[in-house]
Each structure stands twice: as C-alpha cells, then as structure tokens.
C-alpha positions as a Markdown table, in Angstrom:
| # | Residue | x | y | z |
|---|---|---|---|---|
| 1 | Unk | 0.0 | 0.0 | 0.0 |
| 2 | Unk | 1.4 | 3.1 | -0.8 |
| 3 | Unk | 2.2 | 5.3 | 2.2 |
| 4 | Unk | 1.1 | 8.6 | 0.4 |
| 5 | Unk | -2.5 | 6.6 | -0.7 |
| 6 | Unk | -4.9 | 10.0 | -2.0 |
| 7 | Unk | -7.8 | 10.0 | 0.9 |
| 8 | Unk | -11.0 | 10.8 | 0.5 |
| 9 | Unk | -13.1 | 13.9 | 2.4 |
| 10 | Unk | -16.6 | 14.3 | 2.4 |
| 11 | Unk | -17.4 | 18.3 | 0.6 |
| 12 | Unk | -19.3 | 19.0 | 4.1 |
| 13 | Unk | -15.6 | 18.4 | 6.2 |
| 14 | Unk | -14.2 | 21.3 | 3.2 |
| 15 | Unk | -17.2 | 23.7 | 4.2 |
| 16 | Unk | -16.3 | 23.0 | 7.8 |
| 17 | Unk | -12.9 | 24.0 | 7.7 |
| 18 | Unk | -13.5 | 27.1 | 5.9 |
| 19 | Unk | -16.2 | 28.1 | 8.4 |
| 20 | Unk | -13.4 | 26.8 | 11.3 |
| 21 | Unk | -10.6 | 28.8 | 9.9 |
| 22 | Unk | -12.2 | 32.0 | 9.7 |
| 23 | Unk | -13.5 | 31.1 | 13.2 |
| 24 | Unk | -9.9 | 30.5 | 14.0 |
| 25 | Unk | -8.8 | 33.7 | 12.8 |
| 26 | Unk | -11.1 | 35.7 | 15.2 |
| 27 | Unk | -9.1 | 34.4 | 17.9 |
| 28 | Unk | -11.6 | 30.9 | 18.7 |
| 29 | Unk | -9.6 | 29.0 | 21.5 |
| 30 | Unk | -11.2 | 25.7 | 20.5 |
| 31 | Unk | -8.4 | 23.2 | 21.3 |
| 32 | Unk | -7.1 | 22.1 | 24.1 |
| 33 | Unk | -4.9 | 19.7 | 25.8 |
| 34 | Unk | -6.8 | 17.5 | 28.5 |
| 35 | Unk | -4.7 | 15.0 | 29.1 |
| 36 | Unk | -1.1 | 13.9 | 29.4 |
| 37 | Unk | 0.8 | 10.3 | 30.0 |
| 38 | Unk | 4.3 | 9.3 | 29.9 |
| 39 | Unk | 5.2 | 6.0 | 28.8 |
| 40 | Unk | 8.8 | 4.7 | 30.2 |
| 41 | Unk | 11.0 | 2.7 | 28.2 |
| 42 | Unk | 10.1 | -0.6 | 30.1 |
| 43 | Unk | 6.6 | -0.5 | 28.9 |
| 44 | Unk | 7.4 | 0.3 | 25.0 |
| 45 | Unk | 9.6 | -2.5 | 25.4 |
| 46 | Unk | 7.7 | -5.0 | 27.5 |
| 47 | Unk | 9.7 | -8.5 | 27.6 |
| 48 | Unk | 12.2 | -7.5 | 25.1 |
| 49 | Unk | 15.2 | -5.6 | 24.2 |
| 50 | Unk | 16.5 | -3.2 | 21.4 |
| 51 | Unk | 18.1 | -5.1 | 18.6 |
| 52 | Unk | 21.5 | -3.6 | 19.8 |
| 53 | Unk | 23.2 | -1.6 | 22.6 |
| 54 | Unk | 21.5 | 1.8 | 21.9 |
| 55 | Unk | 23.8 | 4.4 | 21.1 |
| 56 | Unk | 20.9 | 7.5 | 20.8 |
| 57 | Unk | 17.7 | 7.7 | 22.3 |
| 58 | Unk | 14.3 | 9.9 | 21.5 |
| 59 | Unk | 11.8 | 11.1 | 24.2 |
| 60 | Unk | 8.7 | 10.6 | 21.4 |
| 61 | Unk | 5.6 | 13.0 | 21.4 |
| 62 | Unk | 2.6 | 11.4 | 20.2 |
| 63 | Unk | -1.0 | 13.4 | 20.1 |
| 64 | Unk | -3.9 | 12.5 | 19.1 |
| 65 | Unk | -7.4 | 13.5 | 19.0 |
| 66 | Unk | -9.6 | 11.2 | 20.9 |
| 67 | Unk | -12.9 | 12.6 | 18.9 |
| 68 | Unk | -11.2 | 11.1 | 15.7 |
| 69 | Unk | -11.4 | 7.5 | 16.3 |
| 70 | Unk | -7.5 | 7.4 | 18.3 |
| 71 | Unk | -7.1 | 5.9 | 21.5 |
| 72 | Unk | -3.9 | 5.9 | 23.3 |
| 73 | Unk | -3.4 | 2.0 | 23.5 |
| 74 | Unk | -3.4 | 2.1 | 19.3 |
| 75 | Unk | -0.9 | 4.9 | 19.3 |
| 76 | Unk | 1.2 | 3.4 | 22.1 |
| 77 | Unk | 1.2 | -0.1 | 20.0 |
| 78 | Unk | 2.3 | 1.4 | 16.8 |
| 79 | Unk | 5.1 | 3.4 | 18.4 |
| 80 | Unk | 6.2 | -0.4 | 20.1 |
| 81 | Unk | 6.4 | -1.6 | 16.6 |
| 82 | Unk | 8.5 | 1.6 | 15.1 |
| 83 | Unk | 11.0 | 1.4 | 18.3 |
| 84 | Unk | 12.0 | -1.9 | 17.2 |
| 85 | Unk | 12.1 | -1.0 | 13.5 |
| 86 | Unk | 14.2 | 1.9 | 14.7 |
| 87 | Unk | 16.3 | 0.0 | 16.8 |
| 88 | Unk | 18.4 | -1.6 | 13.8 |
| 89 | Unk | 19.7 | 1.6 | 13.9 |
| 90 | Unk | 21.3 | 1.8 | 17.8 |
| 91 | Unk | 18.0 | 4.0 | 18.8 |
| 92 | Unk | 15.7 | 3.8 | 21.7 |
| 93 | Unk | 12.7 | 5.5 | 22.2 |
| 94 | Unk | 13.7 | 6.4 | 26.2 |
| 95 | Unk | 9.8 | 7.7 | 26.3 |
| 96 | Unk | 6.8 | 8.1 | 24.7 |
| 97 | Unk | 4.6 | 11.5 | 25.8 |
| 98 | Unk | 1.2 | 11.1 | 25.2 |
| 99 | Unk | -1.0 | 14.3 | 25.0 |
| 100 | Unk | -5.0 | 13.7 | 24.2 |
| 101 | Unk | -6.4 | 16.6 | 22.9 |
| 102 | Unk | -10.0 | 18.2 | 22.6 |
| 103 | Unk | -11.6 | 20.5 | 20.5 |
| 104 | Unk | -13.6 | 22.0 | 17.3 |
| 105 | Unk | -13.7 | 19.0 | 14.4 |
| 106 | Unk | -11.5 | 21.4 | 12.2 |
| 107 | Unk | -8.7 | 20.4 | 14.0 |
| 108 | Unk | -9.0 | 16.6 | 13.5 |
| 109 | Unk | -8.4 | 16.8 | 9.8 |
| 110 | Unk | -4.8 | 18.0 | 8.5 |
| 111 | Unk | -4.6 | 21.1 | 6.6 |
| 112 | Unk | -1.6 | 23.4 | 6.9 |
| 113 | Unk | -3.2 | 26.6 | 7.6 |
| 114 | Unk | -5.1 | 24.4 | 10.8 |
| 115 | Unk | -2.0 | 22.7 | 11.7 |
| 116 | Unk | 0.0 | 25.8 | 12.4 |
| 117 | Unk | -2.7 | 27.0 | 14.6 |
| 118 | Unk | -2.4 | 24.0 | 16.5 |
| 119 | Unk | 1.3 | 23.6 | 16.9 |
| 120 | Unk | 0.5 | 27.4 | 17.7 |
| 121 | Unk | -2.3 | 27.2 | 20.6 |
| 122 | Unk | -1.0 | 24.0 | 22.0 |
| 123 | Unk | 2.9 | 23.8 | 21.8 |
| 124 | Unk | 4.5 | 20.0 | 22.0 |
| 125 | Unk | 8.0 | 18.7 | 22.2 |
| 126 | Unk | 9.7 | 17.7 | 19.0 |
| 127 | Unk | 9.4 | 15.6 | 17.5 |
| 128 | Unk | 5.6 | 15.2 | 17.6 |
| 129 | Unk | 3.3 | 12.8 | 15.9 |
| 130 | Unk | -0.2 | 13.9 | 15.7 |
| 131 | Unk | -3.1 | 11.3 | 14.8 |
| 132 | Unk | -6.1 | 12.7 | 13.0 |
| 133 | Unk | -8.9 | 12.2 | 11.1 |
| 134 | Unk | -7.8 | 12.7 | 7.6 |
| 135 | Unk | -6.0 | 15.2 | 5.1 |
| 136 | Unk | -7.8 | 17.9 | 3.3 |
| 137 | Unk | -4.6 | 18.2 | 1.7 |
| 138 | Unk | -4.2 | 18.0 | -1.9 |
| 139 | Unk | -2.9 | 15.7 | -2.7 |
| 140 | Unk | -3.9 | 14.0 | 0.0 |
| 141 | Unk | -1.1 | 11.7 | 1.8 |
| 142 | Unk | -2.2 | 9.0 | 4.5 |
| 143 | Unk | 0.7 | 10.3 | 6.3 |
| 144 | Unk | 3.3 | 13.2 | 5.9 |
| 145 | Unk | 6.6 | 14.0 | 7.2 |
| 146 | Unk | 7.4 | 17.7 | 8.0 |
| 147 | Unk | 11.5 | 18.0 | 8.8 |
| 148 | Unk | 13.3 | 21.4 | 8.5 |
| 149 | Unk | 13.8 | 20.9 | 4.7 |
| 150 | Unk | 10.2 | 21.4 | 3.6 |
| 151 | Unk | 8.8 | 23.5 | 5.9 |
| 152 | Unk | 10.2 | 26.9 | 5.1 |
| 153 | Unk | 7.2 | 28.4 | 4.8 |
| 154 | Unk | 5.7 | 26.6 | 7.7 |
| 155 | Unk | 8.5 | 26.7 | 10.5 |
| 156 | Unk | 5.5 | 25.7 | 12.8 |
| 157 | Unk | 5.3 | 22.4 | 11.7 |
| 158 | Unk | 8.8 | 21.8 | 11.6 |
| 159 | Unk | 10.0 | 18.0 | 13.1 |
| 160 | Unk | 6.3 | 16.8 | 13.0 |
| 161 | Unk | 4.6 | 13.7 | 11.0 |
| 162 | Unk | 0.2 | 13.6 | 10.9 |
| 163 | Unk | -1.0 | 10.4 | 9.9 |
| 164 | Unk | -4.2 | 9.8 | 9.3 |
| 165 | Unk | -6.9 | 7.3 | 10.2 |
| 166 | Unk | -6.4 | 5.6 | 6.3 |
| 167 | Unk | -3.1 | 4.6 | 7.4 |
| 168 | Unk | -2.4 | 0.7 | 7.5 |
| 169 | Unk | 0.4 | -0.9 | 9.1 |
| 170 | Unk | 0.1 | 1.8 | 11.1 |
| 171 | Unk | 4.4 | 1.0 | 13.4 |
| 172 | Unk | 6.0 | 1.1 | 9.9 |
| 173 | Unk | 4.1 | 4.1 | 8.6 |
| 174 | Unk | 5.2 | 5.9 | 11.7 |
| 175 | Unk | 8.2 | 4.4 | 11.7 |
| 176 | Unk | 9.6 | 5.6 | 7.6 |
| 177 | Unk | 7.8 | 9.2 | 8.6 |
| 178 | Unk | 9.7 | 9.4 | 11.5 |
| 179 | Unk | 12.4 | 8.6 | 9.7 |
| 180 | Unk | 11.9 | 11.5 | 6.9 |
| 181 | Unk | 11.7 | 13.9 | 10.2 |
| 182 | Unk | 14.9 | 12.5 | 11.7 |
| 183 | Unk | 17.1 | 12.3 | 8.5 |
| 184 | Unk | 15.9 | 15.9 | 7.4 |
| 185 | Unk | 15.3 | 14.2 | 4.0 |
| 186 | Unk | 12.0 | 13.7 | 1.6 |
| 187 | Unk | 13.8 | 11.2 | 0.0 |
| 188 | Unk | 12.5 | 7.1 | -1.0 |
| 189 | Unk | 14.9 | 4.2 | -2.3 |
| 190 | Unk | 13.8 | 1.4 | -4.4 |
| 191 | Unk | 16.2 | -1.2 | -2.6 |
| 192 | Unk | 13.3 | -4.1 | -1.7 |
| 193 | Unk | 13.0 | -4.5 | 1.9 |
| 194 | Unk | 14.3 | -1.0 | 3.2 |
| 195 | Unk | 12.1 | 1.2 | 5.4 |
| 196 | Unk | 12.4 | 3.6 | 2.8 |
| 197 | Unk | 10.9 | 2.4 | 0.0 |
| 198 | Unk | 7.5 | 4.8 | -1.3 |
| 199 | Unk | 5.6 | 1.7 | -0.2 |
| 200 | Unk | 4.8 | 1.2 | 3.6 |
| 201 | Unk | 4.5 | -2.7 | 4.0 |
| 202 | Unk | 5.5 | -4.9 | 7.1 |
| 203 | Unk | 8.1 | -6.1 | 4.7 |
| 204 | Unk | 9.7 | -3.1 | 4.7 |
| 205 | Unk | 11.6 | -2.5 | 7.4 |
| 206 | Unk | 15.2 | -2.7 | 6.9 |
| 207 | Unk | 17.7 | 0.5 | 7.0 |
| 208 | Unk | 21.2 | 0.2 | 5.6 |
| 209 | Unk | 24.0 | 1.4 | 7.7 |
| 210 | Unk | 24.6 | 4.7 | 5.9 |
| 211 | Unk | 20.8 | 5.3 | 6.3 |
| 212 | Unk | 21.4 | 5.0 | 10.1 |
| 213 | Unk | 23.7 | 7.3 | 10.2 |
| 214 | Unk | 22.3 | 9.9 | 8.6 |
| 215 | Unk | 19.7 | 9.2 | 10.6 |
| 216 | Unk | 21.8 | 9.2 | 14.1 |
| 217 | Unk | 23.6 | 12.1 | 13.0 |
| 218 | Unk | 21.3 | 14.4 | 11.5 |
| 219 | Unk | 18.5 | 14.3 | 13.8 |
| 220 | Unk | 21.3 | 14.6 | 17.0 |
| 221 | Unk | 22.5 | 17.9 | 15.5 |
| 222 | Unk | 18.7 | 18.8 | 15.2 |
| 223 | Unk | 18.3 | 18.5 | 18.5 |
| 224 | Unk | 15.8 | 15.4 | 18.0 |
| 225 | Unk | 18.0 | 12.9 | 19.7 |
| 226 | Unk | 20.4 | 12.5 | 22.6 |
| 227 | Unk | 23.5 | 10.6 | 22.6 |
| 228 | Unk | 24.0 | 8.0 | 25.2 |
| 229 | Unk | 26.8 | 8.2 | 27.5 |
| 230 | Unk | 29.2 | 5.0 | 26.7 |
C-alpha cells in the first residue's frame, strides 16, 4: 500500500474548515490539551530488548485527537512496533509522551493553515506525531513528514509527522515518517525490503548502515536525539 495513498473527504468536512478557519482567525480558542501520559522505556519494550546496545535515544511525542477514532493504546502499539524497526539503527525510544487533545472537528483533519494554529495554541515537544482524522490536503497523503527541509514556509510544523486514520500498518508508517523527520530528507529508495521504500508494508523494514547514520547524526545535531553516555 502506498504510504502517500490520495484519501478521500466528504465536501461538508471542506465547508467546515472554511467556516473553522475564519472562526480561528477571530481568535476561537477551540483546542485544548486534557490530558497527558508518559510511557517509560520498560513499557514500550515490554519482555524484550532493542536489537543492539542503543547508542541515541528519542523522548517521542505522540497526540492524538480522541474525537477522531485514536485511542492511546493504538498509538502506544504502533510506536512499540517503530522502536524496534528503529532499533536496527542503535535508537531507543527512552519515552513516549502522550498528549489527548480536545476540540472543534476542524482540527481533526490535516490542513496546513489548521496545523500551524495547533502547533501554535497547544505547543508540544519535537518531534511530535499527531493522529487525525484525515488530510484535506491536496494531494492527500495518508501520512506526511514535515523535517526542517520542507517546511520553510511553515517553521510551525517543523520535526512533525500527521497520519491519518487511512493509514495501515500503522508502526511502519510511523516508523519511515519518522524517519523523513529525523534524516531531514524527503527522500525514498527502491532497494526491496528498506524502510524507505515509497511503499509502507510490514516487509519493509530494513535500514542500511549509511541510512542510520544519517539518521543518528542528522537528527542529533537537530536537537531530535540525545546521545547515550558509553
């Protein structure tokens, strides 16, 4: 499946936003943060270890949007799977932060102008994951990356990934966006098997060693991820 699949929005969610944007714009605080849970490493990695002695780790912030069909035990289990797809690379998740949010339906579904007022009422950690609806986007992406590269003319969003609820396999979507956020880079290979490919499937999951480095590297000088004291 790809992992940019076009979604589909009713025209009554279009005529919403507009209505919620120009709401928005007269200064409508209709979002809120009502909740907030921090996962430790021994629960994301109940019974079981990283693949290798982790030489990075990333305190994760997930939100999500209750109203939109997320609960925290689905988000919690896809970031599980994307720690171990991760951990090929010598990175831990050392916490997830878990942050339910509230408010108008124009927020569940991505659109950049909404976004940035988001990131804007309600600031998070980076980098953040946000679950929503769905993308009013066009073209419309199951799930998008946002690193410092491509979001010049939204610095708000910068070192964030929203997925949607058309998502599938939803660890190793998370898992290749994150990856986009953390290597700073849009880019896809067509090596079968790698994380990387334009495809999101549970077969691809591997990363190559110059991949994880990149990946180690970049996101570390971006602030994103702390190196481990040997």
């Amino acid at each position: 499946m790809p992992c940019c699949l076009a979604s589909r929005v009713p025209l009554f969610v279009c005529a919403l936003l507009c209505t919620a944007t120009g709401a928005l714009a007269q200064g409508d605080d209709s979002v809120m943060r009502t909740d907030h849970q921090t996962v430790s490493a021994p629960d994301i990695y109940p019974g079981t270890t990283p693949r290798s002695a982790p030489t990075h780790a990333i305190r994760l912030t997930l939100a999500y949007f209750p109203d939109a069909g997320w609960s925290p035990e689905t988000v919690i289990d896809a970031a599980r799977v994307a720690a171990a797809v991760l951990g090929q690379c010598q990175v831990v998740f050392s916490a997830l932060e878990l942050h339910r949010l509230e408010g108008s339906a124009c927020y569940h579904y991505y659109h950049t102008a909404v976004a940035r007022e988001l990131a804007h009422r309600v600031p998070l950690p980076r980098p953040t994951v946000y679950f929503v609806a769905d993308t009013l986007q066009r073209p419309a992406f199951d799930a998008e990356a946002i690193g410092r590269g491509n979001s010049t003319t939204r610095p708000e969003l910068a070192d964030t990934v929203w997925i949607t609820r058309a998502a599938r396999d939803l660890g190793i979507v998370l898992a290749h966006e994150l990856a986009h956020v953390l290597m700073n880079s849009g880019e896809h290979v067509e090596e079968p098997g790698n994380l990387m490919r334009p495809e999101t499937k549970p077969q691809n999951t591997r990363l190559d060693a110059g991949q994880c480095a990149r990946l180690r590297d970049t996101a570390a000088a971006n602030g994103l991820m702390q190196r481990l004291k040997e």
